[in-house]
C-alpha atoms as a printed R data frame, in Angstrom:
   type eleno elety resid chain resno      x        y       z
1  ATOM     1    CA   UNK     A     1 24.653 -118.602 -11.396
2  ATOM     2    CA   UNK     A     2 21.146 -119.670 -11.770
3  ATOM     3    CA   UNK     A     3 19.540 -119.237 -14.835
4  ATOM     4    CA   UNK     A     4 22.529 -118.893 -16.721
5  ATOM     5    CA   UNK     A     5 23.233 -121.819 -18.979
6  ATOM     6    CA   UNK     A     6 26.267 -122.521 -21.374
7  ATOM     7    CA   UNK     A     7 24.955 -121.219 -24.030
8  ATOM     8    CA   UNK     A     8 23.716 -117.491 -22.612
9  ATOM     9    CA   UNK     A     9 26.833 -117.257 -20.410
10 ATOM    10    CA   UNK     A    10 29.183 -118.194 -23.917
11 ATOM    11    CA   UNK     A    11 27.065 -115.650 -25.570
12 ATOM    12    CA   UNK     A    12 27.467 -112.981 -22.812
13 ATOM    13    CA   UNK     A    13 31.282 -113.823 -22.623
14 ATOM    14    CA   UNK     A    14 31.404 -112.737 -26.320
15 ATOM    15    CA   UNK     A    15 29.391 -109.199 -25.617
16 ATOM    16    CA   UNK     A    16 31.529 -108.390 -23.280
17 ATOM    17    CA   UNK     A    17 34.882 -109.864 -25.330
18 ATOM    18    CA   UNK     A    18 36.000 -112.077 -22.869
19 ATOM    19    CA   UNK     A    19 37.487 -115.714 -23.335
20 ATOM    20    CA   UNK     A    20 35.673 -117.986 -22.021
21 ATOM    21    CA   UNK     A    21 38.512 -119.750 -20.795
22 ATOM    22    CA   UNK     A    22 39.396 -117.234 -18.254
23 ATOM    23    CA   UNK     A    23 38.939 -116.961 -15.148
24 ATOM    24    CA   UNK     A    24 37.399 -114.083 -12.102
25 ATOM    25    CA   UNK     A    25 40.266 -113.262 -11.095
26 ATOM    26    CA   UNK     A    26 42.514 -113.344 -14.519
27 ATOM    27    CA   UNK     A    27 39.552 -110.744 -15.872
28 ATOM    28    CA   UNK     A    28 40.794 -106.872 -16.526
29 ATOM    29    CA   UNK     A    29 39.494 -104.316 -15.077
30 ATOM    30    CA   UNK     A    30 37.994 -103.243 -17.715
31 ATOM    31    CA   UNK     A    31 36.268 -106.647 -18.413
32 ATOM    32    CA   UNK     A    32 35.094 -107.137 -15.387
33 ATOM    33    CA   UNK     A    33 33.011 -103.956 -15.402
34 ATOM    34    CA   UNK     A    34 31.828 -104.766 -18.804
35 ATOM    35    CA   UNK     A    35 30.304 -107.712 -17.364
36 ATOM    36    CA   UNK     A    36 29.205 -106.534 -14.042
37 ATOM    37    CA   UNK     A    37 27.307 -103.538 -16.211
38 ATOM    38    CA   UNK     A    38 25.751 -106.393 -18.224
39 ATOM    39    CA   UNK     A    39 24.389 -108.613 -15.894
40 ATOM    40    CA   UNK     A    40 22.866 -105.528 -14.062
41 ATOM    41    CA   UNK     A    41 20.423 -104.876 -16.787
């Protein structure tokens, strides 16, 4: 995503407690409305 560089996208995986390893579509539910609710503010 634009705007989003390695460092801010590590640092928003670890908000939202999610590896950064993994991938869309290995994400929980609950993870991926963690991040979805994140990235909307």
């Amino acid at each position: 995503m634009p705007k989003y560089g390695r460092v801010k996208v590590n640092r928003i995986l670890n908000v939202c407690r999610i590896s950064p390893s993994k991938t869309i579509g290995g994400l929980s539910q609950r993870q991926r409305n963690e991040l979805v609710s994140y990235l909307r503010r």
